[in-house]
N, C-alpha and C positions, 0 to 999 in steps of 0.2 A: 504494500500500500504506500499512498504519498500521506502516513501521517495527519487525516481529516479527524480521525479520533483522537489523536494524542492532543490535538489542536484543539478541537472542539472541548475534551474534558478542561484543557488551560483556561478556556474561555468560562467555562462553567465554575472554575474555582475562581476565576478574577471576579463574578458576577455575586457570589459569594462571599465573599473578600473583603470588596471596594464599597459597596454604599452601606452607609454608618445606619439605615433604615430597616433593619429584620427582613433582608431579601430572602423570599423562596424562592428556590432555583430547582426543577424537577427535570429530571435525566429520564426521556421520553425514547425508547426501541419496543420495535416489535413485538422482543417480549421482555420478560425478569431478565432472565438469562443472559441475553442481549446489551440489555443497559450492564448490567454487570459485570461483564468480562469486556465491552469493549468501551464503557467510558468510566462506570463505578473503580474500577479494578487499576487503571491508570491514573484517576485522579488520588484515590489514597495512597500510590508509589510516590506520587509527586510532596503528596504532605510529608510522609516517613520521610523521604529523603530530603526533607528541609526543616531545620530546628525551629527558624522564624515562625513556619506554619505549624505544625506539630506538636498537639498539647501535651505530649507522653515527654516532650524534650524540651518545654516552657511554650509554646510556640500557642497559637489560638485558632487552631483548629480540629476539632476533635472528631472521629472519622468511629463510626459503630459499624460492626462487621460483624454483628452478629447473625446468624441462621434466619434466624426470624424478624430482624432487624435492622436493616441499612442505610446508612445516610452519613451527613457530612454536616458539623453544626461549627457556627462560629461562637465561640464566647465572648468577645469583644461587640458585634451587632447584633444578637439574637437570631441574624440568620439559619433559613436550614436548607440543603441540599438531599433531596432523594432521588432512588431511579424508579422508573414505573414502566410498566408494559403500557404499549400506546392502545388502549382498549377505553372506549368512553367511560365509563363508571369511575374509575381510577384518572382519567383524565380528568375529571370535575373537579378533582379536590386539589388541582393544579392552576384552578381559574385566575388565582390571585398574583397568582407566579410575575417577577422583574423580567426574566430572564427562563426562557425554558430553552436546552439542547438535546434535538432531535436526532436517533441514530437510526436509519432505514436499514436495508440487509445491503445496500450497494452506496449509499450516502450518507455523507456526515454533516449536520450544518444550526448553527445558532438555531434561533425560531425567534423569539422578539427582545434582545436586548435593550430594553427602551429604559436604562440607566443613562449610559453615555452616546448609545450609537443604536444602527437598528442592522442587521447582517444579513443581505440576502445570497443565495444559490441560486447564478442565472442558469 
């Protein structure tokens, strides 16, 4: 691949991150599985391997990997980051979301940044 997901989960933690406002940020594929392995699973490498972010190393982001549990919370904005299967039901509870990143089975791409910017795939 050219890196749409590695890129796309950056984008999902800068959206998380950056505004001081309690941003939900919901990580939208296919299915669970999906969000998981190709944008959940990259963004929590990204927190480990950085102290700044990483609340196990002082850092203010705290990443739940549990079975029944996943997501990405800042301590500093009250923000939360989850993944979701793109299935309406589960999509409603995303209404509120800053920022959602959508992973299809062949593309990767923001959906509405409307913090600082707005990203589209022409």
């Amino acid at each position: 691949g050219n890196a749409k997901s590695t890129l796309a989960a950056a984008i999902g933690l800068w959206a998380l991150a950056d505004p001081p406002d309690a941003p939900q940020v919901p990580l939208v594929a296919y299915n669970g599985l999906q969000a998981n392995r190709t944008l959940f699973t990259p963004m929590r490498t990204m927190i480990r391997s950085n102290p700044i972010l990483d609340c196990v190393q002082g850092g203010w982001l705290q990443v739940r990997a549990g079975s029944n549990e996943r997501g990405i919370a800042s301590a500093w904005n009250n923000g939360e980051l989850w993944p979701l299967p793109a299935d309406d039901e589960r999509l409603a509870t995303a209404l509120a979301a800053q920022c959602a990143v959508a992973h299809s089975r062949d593309r990767c791409l923001p959906l509405s940044c409307t913090r600082r910017a707005t990203l589209h795939r022409d």
